[in-house]
C-alpha positions, 0 to 999 in steps of 0.5 A, a space after each residue: 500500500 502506498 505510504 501517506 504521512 499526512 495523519 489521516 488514518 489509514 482507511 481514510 479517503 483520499 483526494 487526487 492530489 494525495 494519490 497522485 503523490 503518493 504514487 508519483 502519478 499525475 492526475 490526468 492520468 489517474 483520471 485517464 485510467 478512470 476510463 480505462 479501468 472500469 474497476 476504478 471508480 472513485 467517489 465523486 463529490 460536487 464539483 467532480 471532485 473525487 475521493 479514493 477509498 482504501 480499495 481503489 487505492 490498492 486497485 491503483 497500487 495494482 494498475 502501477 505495478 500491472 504498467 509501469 512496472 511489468 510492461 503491461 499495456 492498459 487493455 493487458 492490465 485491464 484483463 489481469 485485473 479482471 481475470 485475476 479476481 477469480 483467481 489466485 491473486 499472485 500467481 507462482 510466476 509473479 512472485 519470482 523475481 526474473 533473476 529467480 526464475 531465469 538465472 543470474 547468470 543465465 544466457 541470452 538464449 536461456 532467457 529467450 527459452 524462459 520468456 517464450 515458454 512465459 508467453 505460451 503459459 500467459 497466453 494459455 492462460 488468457 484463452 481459458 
């Protein structure tokens, strides 16, 4: 969870501004994921002013990870997100870090082998 040190408790709402800061992510773009993630739908008060819960933070916190982090792009992380809530929320693959899962000292064909075989379980994965 994203870290606030402005005394509000911890399941304190929170505006764009805390968020934005707090994560490192303008506003515009939390209000451009809005749109693309219809699981994100904060609280909007008079004036269009929003206010996260606790759990769209974390669905943000989440959204961060999925595409600045791990590459996903918006439409990938958005079938994450949705997939992943009738699933396990972290699978045997994300919780290895890449020099766990491939090597350290791994070759660049032995990594080329490791992603393919990640692409063909991803993509099995997205076809169930």
């Amino acid at each position: 969870m994203a870290r606030f040190d402005d005394g509000k408790a911890p399941d304190a709402m929170r505006t764009i501004g805390e968020v934005s800061a707090a994560f490192g992510i303008k506003p515009h773009v939390l209000r451009y994921w809005e749109q693309q993630f219809p699981l994100l739908q904060p609280l909007k008060r008079s004036g269009g002013r929003r206010l996260y819960r606790p759990e769209d933070i974390a669905l943000v916190q989440r959204i961060d990870r999925l595409v600045n982090q791990q590459g996903y792009t918006l439409k990938g992380a958005n079938k994450a997100l949705t997939h992943r809530g009738k699933e396990a929320e972290v699978s045997p693959v994300e919780s290895q870090t890449f020099d766990e899962s491939v090597g350290a000292d791994a070759s660049a064909p032995e990594v080329l082998a490791k992603l393919r075989s990640i692409r063909e379980r991803l993509s099995s994965a997205l076809s169930d």
